[in-house]
C-alpha positions in Angstrom: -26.8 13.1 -48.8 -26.8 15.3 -45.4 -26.8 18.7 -45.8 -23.7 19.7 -44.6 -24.2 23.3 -42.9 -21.2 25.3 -42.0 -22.4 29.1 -42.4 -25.4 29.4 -41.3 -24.3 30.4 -38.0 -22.7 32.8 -39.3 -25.0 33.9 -42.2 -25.3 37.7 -41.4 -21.3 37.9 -41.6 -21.3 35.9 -44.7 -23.9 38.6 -46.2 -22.0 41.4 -45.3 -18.3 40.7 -45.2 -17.5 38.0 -48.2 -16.6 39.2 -51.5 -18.2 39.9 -54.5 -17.3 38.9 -58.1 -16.4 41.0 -61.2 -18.5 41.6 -63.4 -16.1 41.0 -66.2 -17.2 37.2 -64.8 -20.8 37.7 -65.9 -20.9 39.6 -68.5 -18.8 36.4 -70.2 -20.8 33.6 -68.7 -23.9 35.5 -70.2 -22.0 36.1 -73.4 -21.9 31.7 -73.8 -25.4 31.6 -73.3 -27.5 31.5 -76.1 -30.9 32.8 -74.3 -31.4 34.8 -71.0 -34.6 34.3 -70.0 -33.5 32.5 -67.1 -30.4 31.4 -64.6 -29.8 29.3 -61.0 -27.4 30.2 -59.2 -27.6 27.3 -56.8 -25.7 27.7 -53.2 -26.2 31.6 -53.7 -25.6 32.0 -49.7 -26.5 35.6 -49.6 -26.8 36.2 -53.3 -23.3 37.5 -54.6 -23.1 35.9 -58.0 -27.5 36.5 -58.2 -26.8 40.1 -58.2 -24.1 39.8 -60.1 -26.4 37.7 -62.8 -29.6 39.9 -62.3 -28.4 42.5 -65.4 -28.5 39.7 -67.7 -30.8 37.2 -67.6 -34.5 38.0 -67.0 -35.0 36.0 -63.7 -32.8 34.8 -61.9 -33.4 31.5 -59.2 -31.2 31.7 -56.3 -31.4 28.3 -54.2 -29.8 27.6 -51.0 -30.0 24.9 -48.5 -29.8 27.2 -45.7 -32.7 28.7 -44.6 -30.6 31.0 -42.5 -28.4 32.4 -45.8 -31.4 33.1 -47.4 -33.0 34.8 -44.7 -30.1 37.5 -45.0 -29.8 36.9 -48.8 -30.7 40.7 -51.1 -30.8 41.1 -54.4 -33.0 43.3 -57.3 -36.7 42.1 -58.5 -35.4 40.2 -61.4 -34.1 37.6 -58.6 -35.9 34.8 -56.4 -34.7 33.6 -53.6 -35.6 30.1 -52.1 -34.4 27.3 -49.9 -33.4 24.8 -51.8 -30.5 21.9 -51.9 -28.6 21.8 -54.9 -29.2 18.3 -55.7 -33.5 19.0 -56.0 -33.7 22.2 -57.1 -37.8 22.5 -58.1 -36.8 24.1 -61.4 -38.7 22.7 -64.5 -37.0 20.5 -66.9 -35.1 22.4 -69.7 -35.8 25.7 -68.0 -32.9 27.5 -67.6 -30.1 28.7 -69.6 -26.9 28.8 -67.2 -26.5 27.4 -64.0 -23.6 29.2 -61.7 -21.9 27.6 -58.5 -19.9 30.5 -56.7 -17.2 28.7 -53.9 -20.0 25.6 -53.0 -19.4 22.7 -55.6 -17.6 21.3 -53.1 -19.9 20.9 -50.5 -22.3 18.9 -52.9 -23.6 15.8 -53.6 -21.6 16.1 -57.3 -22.9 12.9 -59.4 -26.4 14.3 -57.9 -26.3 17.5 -58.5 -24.7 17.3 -61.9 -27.7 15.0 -63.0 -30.2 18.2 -61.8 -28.1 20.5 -63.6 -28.6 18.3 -66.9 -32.5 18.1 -66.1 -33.0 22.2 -65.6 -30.6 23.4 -68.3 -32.0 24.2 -72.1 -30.1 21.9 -74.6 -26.7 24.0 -75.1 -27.1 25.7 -71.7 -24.1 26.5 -69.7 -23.0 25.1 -66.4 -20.4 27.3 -64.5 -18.8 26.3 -61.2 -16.0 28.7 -59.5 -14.3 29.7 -56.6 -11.7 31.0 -55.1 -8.6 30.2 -52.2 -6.6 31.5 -49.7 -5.5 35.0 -51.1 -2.2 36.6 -50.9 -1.2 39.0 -48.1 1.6 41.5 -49.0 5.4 41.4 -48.6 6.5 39.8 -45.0 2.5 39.0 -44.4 1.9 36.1 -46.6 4.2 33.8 -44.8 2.3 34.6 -41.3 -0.6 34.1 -43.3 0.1 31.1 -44.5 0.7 29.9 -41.2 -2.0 30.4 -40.0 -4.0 29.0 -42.9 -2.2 25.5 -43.3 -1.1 25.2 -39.8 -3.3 27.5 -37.1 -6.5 26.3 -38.4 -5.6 23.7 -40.8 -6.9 21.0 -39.0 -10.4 22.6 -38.8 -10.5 22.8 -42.1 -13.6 20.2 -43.6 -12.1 18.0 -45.7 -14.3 19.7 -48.0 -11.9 22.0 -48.4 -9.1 20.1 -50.5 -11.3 20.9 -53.9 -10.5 24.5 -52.9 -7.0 24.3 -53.3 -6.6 21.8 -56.1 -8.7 24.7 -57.8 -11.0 22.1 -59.0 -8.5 20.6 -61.6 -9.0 17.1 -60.0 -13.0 17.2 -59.6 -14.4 15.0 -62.1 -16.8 17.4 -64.5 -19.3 15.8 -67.4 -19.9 18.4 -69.4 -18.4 19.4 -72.8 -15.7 21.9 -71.2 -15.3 25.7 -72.4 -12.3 27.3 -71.7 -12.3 30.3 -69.3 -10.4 33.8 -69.4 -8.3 34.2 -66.3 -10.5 36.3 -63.8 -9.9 37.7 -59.9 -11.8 39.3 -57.0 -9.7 42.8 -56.3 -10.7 44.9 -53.3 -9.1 47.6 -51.0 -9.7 46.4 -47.4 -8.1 47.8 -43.9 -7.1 45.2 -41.5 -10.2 44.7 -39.5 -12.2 43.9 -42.7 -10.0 41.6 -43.5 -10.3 40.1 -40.1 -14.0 40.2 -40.6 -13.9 38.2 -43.6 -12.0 35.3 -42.4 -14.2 35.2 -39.4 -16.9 33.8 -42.1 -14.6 30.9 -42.8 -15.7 27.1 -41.8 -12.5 26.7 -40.3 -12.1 29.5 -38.2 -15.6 29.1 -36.7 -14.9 25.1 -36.3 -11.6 26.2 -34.5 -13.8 28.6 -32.0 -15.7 25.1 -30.9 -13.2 23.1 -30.5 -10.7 25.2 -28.4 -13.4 27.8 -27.0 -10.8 30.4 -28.3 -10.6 33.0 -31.1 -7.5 32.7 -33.3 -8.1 35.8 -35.2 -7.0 38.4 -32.0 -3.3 36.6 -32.4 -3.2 36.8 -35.9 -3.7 40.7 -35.9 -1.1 40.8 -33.7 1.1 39.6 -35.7 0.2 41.3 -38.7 -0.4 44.9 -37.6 3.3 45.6 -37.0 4.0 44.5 -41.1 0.4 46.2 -42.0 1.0 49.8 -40.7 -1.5 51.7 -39.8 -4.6 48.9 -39.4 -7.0 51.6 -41.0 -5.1 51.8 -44.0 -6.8 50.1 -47.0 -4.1 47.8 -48.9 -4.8 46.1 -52.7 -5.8 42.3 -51.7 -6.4 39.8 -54.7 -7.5 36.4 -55.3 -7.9 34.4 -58.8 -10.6 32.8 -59.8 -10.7 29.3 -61.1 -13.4 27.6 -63.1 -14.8 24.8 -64.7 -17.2 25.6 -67.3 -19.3 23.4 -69.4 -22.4 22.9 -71.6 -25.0 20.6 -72.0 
């Protein structure tokens, strides 16, 4: 399978404007596991979920097939980053005792990658894939924003993208399934942050290409008039969905 790259091009952005996780998230996900010697957290882009696993597992193996992410990637001593795609990871057989996927099953080579994940895992290890969608704008907002998510740059959307918002319920997943607690990303942003995170999506940077335009300038428009003040921070949420599993 061909590497499919959408954000290296935009890998510093991705490092400094996508969310992070709770930590509510890992401390569970640790909590299933029966050692913590060692975790992948394979498509780590610039290390989110590694930090957020580097309290509790001893090392941590952050993989990523972009060279670029992991050239911006950070993270405490405890984790190691490396170029690597998820479907050939270089981990030893029976070596690891979860394996995390933060918003990049989709992109993979499943069948593949599932079959590595098998290979590296300990027997009873856990497997943990998640992500998250579009979030939810405020009052009047949302419908712009949905707007411009389905329609504005809908079509630039990879196809790709479809796992995203089934949540994952339709993607096939051999492993012996664990139920998972409802979790969600909170944070407090002002308008231009938020702006700055959507610039790291595929779509929007596919939608740049195509029509050598920047949808984003429009969309603030729009919004600011509903927003108030742009430099006033407002409550912004997404849930998380998962599929977890063990071996």
């Amino acid at each position: 399978m061909t590497f499919q790259d959408h954000f290296s091009a935009v890998a510093a952005r991705y490092a400094e404007f996508r969310p992070t996780y709770p930590a509510e998230l890992f401390a569970w996900l640790a909590y299933l596991c029966k050692e913590h010697e060692a975790a992948w957290d394979c498509a780590t882009g610039s290390g989110q979920a590694a930090i957020g696993l580097a309290p509790h597992f001893t090392q941590v193996v952050a993989t990523d097939a972009s060279a670029e992410q992991i050239a911006h990637a950070d993270g405490p001593g405890n984790v190691i980053f490396r170029v690597a795609p998820a479907e050939a990871s270089g981990l030893q057989d029976r070596s690891v005792d979860l394996v995390t996927v933060a918003q990049a099953a989709h992109w993979f080579d499943l069948p593949k990658f599932f079959d590595e994940a098998r290979r590296v895992l300990k027997p009873g290890g856990v497997l943990a894939l998640w992500g998250y969608g579009r979030l939810d704008l405020p009052g009047e907002m949302d419908a712009i924003f949905q707007h411009f998510y389905s329609a504005t740059i809908g079509p630039w959307w990879p196809p790709e993208r479809q796992w995203i918002d089934d949540g994952y319920r339709s993607l096939a997943f051999p492993f012996e399934a664990i139920p998972a607690p409802a979790f969600r990303i909170e944070v407090q942003w002002d308008l231009p942050r938020l702006l700055d995170y959507l610039s790291t999506w595929s779509a929007v940077k596919r939608y740049r290409a195509a029509k050598n335009d920047d949808p984003l300038p429009a969309l603030r428009a729009e919004l600011q008039p509903l927003w108030g003040d742009a430099a006033t921070p407002l409550k912004l949420m997404w849930p998380l969905f998962l599929r977890v599993g063990r071996r």
